[in-house]
PAZANU-214349 format. One record per residue (C-alpha): x, y, z; residue in three letters. Coordinates in nm, 2 decimals. Example, Ala and Ser with C-alpha at 12.3 -4.5 7.8 and 13.67 -1.06 7.14 Angstrom:
# residues 2
c1,c2,c3,rest
1.23,-0.45,0.78,ALA
1.37,-0.11,0.71,SER
This chain:
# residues 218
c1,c2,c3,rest
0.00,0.00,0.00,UNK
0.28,0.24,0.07,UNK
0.39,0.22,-0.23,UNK
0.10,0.30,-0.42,UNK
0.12,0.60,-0.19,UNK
0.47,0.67,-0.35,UNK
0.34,0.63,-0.63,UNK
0.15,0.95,-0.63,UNK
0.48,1.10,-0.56,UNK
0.46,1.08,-0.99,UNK
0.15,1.36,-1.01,UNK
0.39,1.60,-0.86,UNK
0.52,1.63,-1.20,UNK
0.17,1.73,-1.34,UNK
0.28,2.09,-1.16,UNK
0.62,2.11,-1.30,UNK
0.59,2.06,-1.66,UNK
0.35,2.37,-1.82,UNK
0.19,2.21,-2.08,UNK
0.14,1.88,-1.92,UNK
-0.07,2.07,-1.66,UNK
-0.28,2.24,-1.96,UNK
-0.34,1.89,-2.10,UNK
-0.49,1.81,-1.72,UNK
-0.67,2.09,-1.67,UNK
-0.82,2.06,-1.99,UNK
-0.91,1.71,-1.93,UNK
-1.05,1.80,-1.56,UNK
-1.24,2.10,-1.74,UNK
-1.41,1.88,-1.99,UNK
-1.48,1.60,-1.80,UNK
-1.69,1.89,-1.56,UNK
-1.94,1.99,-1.90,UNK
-2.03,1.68,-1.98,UNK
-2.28,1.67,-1.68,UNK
-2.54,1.73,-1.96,UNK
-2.49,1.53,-2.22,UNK
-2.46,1.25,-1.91,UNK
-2.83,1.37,-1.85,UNK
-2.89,1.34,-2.19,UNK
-2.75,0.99,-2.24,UNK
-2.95,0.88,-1.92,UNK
-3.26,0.97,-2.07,UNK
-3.19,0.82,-2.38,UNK
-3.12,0.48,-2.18,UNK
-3.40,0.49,-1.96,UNK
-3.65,0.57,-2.27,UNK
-3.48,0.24,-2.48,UNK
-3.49,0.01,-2.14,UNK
-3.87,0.09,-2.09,UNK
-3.89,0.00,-2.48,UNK
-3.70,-0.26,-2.43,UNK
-3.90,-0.47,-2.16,UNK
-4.18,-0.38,-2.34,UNK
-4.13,-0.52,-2.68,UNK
-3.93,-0.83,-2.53,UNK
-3.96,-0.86,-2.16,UNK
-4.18,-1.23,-2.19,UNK
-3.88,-1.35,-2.47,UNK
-3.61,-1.24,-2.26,UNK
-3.69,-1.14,-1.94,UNK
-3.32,-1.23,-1.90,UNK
-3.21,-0.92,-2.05,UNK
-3.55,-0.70,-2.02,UNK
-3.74,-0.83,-1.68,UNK
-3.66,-0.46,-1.47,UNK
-3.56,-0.16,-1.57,UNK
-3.22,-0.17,-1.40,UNK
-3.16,-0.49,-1.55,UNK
-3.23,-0.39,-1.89,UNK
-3.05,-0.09,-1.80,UNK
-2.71,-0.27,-1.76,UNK
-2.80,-0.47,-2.09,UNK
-2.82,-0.13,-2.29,UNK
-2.47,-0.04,-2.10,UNK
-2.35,-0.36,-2.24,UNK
-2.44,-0.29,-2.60,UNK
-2.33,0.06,-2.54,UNK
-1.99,-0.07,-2.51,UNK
-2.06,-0.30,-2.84,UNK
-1.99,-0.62,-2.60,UNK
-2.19,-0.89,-2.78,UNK
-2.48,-0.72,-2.85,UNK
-2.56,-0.88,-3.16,UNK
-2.62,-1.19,-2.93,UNK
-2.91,-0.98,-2.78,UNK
-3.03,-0.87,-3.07,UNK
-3.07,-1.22,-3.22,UNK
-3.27,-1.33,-2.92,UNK
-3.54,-1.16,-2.97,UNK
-3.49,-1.18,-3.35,UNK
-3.54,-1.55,-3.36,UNK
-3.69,-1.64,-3.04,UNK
-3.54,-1.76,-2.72,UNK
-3.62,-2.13,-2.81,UNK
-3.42,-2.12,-3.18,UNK
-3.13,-1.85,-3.06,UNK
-3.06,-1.90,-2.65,UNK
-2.75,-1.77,-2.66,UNK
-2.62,-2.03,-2.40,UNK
-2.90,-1.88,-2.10,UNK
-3.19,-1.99,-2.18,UNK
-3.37,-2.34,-2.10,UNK
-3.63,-2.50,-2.29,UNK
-3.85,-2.74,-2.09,UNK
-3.91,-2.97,-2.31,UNK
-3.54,-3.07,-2.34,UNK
-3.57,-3.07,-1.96,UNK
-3.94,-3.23,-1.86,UNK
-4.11,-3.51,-1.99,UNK
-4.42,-3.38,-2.18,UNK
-4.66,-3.65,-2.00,UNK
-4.50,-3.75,-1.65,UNK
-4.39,-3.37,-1.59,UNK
-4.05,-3.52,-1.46,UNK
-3.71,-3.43,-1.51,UNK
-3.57,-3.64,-1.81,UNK
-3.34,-3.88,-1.73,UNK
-2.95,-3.74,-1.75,UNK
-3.10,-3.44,-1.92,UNK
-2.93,-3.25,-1.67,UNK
-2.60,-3.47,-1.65,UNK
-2.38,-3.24,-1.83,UNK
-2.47,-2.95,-1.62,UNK
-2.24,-2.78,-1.42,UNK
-2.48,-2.51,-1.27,UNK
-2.84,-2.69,-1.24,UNK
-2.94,-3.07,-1.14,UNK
-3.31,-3.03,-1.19,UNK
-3.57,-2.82,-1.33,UNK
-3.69,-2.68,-1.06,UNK
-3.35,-2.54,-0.97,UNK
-3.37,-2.35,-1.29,UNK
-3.44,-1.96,-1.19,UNK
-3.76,-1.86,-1.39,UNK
-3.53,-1.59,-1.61,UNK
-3.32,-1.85,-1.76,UNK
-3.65,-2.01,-1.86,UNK
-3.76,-1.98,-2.20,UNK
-4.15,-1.95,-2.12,UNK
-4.30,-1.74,-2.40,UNK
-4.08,-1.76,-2.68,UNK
-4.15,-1.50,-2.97,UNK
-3.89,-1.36,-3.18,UNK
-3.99,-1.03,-3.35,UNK
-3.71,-0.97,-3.64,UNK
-3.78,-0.62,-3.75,UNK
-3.84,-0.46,-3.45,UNK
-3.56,-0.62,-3.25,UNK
-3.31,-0.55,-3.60,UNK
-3.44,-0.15,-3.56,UNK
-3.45,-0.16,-3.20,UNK
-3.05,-0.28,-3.15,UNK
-2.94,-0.08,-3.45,UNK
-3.07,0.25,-3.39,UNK
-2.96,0.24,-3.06,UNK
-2.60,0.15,-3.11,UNK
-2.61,0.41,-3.41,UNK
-2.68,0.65,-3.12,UNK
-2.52,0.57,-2.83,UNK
-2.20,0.43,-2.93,UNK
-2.16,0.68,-3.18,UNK
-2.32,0.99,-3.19,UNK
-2.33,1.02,-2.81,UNK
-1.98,0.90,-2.81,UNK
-1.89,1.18,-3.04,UNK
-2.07,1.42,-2.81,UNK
-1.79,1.32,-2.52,UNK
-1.51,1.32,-2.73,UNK
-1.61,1.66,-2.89,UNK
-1.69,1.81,-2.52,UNK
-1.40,1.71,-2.37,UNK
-1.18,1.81,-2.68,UNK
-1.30,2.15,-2.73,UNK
-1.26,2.23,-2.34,UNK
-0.89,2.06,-2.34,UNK
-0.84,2.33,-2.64,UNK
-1.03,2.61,-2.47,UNK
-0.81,2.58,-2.13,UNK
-0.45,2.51,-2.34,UNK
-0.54,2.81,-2.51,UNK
-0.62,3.03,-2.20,UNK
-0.31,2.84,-2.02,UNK
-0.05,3.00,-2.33,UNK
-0.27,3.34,-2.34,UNK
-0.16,3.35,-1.96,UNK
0.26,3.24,-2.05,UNK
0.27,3.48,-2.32,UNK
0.09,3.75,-2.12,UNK
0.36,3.71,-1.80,UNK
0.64,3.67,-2.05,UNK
0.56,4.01,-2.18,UNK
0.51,4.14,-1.86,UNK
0.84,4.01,-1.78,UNK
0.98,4.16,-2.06,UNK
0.80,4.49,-1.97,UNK
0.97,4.47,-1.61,UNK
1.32,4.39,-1.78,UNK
1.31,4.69,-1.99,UNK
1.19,4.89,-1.72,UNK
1.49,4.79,-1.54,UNK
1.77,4.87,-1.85,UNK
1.58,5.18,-1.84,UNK
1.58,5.29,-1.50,UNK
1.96,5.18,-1.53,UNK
2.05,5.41,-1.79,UNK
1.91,5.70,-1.62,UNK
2.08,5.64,-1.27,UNK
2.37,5.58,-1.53,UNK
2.37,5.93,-1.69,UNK
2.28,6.12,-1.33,UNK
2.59,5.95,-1.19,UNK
2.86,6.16,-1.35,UNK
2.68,6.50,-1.33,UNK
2.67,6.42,-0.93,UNK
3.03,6.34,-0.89,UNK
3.10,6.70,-1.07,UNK
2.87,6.88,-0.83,UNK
């Protein structure tokens, strides 16, 4: 632990290197306007998840049974982590794509005795029975809807992996350009002041320089 702590000893140089700190500052100052476009982006999630468990909560109440669940699904896709796997769910149906989650009972349960089939669940390394099956892995109602769940998945990644994506970058871009900006406004303004104090010195100099000799005659 201490010497994560030394470590931080390595920020010190943030301080000592001018446009290192701009870079920083700019970062920190951009990272502080994107509050909106956060809001925005939540919004945008929150209106696709309520979509989302409407359209194909009884398919894939896996993904889409809450709205914080379905919530971390759409920050999945966001991210563009197998979302096509999602999307084909719901496409096809959860009893012709399951995407290694879902059960069909009548792999599991004989159709007349209502028992577990015989070494049906043999193989398994999470479940020994039916009934230990939690009812989200079940595929109760499957109904795959293709066009909605194709326009659903790709208008969403269209707009938050990209355009909102853009919006960051963009944000954060322009206000790391705004504050290097202001940061070599500020150098050049206290190296001409600098420069005003230095010649105000030379001056000052050769006055006391030319009054010297008309003393020593006096």
């Amino acid at each position: 632990v201490l010497r994560l702590f030394r470590l931080a000893r390595l920020l010190k140089l943030v301080g000592k290197i001018p446009k290192l700190q701009a870079i920083v500052s700019g970062l920190a100052a951009g990272i502080s306007s994107v509050k909106y476009i956060a809001i925005l982006l939540f919004l945008v999630f929150y209106i696709f998840a309520v979509a989302g468990i409407n359209f194909f909560a009884l398919n894939d109440p896996f993904h889409f049974r809450t709205v914080p669940i379905a919530l971390m699904t759409l920050f999945r896709a966001a991210t563009l982590e197998d979302w096509t796997d999602v999307m084909y769910i719901n496409m096809y149906g959860c009893d012709k794509f399951s995407s290694g989650i879902y059960y069909l009972k009548e792999d599991y349960v004989d159709k007349d005795t209502g028992a577990d089939i015989p070494g049906a669940f043999d193989d398994n390394p999470f479940f020994s029975s039916w009934k230990e099956v939690p009812a989200h892995f079940q595929c109760r109602s499957p109904s795959g809807i293709p066009y909605m769940s194709s326009a659903y998945w790709v208008m969403f990644v269209l707009i938050n992996s990209m355009v909102m994506l853009s919006l960051f970058v963009g944000s954060v871009t322009i206000a790391m350009s705004e504050s290097m900006t202001e940061a070599k406004v500020k150098a050049e303004a206290i190296k001409n002041a600098q420069n005003a104090l230095e010649e105000e010195m030379e001056h000052i100099k050769a006055k006391s320089s030319l009054l010297e000799p008309k003393n020593e005659s006096g």
